[in-house]
N, C-alpha and C positions, 0 to 999 in steps of 0.2 A: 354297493357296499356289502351284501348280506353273502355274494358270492366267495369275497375278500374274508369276511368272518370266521363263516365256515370253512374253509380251505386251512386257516389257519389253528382251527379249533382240533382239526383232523389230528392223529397221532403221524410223527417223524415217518414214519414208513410207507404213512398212505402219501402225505404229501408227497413224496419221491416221488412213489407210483404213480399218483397223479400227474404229476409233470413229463414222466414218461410218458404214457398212455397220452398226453395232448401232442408229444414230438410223433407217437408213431401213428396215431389217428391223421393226423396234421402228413404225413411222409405218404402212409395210404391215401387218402384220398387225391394229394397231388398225383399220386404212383396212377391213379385209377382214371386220371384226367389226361396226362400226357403217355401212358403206355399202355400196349397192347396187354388185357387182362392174364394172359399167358406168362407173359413176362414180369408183371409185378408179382400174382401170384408162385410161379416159380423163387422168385427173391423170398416171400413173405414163408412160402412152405421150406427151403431150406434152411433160411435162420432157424426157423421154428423149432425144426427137426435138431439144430446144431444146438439149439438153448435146451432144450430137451432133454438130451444126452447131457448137457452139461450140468445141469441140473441133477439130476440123477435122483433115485428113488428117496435117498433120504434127505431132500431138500423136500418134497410133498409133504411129509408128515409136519413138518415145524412153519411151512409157506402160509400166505394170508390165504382163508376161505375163499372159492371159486367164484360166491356169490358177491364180496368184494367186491374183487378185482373187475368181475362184469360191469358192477354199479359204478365205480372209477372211470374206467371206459366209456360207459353212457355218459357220465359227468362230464369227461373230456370230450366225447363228441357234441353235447350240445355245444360248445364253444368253439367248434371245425364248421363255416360255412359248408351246408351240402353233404355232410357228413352221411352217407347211407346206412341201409343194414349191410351190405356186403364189406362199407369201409367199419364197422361197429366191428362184424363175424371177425373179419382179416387182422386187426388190429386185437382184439380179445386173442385169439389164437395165439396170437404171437407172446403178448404179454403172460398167457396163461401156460406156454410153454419155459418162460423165463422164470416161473413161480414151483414147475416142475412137474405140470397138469398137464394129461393128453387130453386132446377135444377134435371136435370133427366139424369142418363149416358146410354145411350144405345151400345149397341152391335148389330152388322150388319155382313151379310155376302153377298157376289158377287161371281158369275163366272167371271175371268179373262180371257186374252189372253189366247187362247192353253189351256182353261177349268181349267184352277189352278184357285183352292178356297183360298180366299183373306176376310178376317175381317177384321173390325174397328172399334172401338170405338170414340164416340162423347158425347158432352154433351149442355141439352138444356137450357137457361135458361131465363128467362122474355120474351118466343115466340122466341128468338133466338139460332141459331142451331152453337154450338162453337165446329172447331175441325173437320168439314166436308172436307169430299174432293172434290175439285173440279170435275164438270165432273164423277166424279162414285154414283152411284147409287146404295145403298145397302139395304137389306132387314133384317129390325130389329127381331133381334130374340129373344131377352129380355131386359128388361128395369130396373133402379133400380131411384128410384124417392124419393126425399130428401123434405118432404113440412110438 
């Protein structure tokens, strides 16, 4: 009930957002389950790119805060079974390109406890770093940059 509350408590614009950000959370992660990461990625980087440009510089100035739209996305992905950081990054990107924000998703790797190799995806956007983990420290191994 308290999820139903607040959702409704939200202003017009985030609810929108909201609801998109669970369509495309909800599209990446299937994307991430039945296709090759090449290939959704390619999808997700050229909408991005195509909302971007549509977007244009003077949609950024009047758009909701970066830090929103992030927390939107969290919101929507706890409610995507399996939702990762990489479906979180991919889906913020996109959403944050349609608001008029360049961002860059990177992929990291670490040696864990007991040497188990551990990845994760982040996404950066106006010098800040959304989607890190505290306390680990990973080393980027490619990057995909929306500007």
């Amino acid at each position: 009930m308290g999820g139903f509350r607040t959702f409704f408590q939200l202003p017009s614009d985030e609810r929108r957002l909201f609801l998109q950000a669970l369509g495309v959370v909800s599209a990446v992660r299937i994307g991430l389950w039945v296709l090759p990461f090449r290939v959704l990625h390619g999808w997700v980087y050229a909408r991005s790119k195509r909302a971007l440009r549509r977007a244009g510089p003077e949609r950024q100035a009047s758009s909701m805060p970066t830090e929103r739209i992030v927390w939107l996305v969290q919101a929507a992905s706890a409610r995507v079974p399996q939702a990762t950081c990489l479906t979180r990054a991919l889906a913020a990107q996109f959403l944050l390109a349609e608001q008029g924000h360049p961002s860059e998703v990177s992929i990291g790797v670490t040696v864990g406890e007991e040497k188990a190799f551990a990845a994760h995806a982040w996404l950066t956007c106006d010098g800040a770093e959304l989607g890190t983990v505290e306390g680990e420290r990973y080393t980027p191994i490619t990057s995909f940059a929306v500007r």
